[in-house]
N, C-alpha and C positions, 0 to 999 in steps of 0.2 A: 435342443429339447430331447431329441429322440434316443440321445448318444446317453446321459442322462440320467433317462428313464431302463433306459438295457443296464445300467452300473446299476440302479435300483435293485432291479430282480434279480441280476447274479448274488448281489450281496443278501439278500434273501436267501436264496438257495444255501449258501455256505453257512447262516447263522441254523437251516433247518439240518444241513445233515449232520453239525456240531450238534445237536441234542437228538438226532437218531442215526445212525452209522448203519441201521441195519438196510440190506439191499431189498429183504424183501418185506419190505412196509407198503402200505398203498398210499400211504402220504408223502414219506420222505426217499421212499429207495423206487425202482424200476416195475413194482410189482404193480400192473392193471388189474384192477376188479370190475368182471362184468357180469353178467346174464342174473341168475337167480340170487333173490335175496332172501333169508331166513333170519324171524327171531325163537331165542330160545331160552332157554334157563341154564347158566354154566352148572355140569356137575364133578367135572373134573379138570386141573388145573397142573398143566404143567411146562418146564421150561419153553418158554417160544410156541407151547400148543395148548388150546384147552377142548374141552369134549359139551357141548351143546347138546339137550334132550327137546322137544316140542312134542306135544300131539297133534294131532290129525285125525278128521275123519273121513274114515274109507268107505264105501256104498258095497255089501256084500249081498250079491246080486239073485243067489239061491235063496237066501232067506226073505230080501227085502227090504232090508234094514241096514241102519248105519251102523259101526266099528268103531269105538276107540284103537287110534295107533299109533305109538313113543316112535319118535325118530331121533338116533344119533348120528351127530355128526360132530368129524374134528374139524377145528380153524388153527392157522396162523396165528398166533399172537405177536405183535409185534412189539419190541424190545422197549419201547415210549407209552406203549399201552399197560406193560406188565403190573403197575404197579398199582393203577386204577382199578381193575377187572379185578373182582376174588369170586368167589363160590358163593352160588344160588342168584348172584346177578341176573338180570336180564338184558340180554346184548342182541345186535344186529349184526349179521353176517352175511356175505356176499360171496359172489364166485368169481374165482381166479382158474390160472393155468392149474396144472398137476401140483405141487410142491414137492409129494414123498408118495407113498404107497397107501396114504387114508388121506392126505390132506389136500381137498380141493379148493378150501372156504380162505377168508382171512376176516379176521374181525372188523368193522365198520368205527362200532362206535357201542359206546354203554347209557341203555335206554334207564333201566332204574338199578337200585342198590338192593341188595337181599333185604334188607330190613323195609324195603316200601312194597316187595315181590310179596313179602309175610303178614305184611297187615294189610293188603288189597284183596288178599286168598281171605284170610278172615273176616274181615267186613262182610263180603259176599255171602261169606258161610251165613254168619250172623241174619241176613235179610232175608 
């Protein structure tokens, strides 16, 4: 049985890294994702990276009062993901090693599509 069940998972592994080749994916290559998670709105889109915006509120302590504040950040995108993910998405991103000199994040997964990001902001508006 146990002999098996190990032929099972290997041939698993081989069918995943036949539809993603890239090493640094957090599904199919070597790439761990831990610590902090962020979601954001994609606004910029490019080979194997995109650029994520979110706000935030910051407590400024002289006046009393809370802050609007945009925060970007670049992720990984991973070569399996590319085609899903476009612009104004909302995605979930996580923390990894370094990658490059801005890229700490890699992408998780895609929470909505721009067109449900655009009529959820308007509904609101409307109320």
């Amino acid at each position: 049985m146990k002999k098996n069940e190990k032929i099972e998972k290997v041939k698993n592994v081989k069918i995943a890294e036949a539809v993603c080749a890239d090493k640094d994916c957090h599904k199919h290559g070597n790439l761990k994702a831990r610590g902090r998670i962020f979601e954001g709105k994609v606004i910029r889109k490019f080979h194997k990276r995109i650029v994520i915006e979110f706000e935030r509120m910051i407590y400024v302590r002289k006046y009393e009062r809370y802050a609007k504040s945009r925060t970007k950040l670049h992720a990984r995108l991973p070569v399996c993901m590319e085609k899903e993910i476009n612009l104004g998405d909302l995605i979930k991103i996580q923390e990894c090693r370094p990658l490059s000199k801005i890229i700490h994040f890699v992408v998780i997964k895609k929470i909505k599509n721009a067109e449900d990001v655009k009529w959820a902001r308007n509904y609101l508006i409307e109320c």
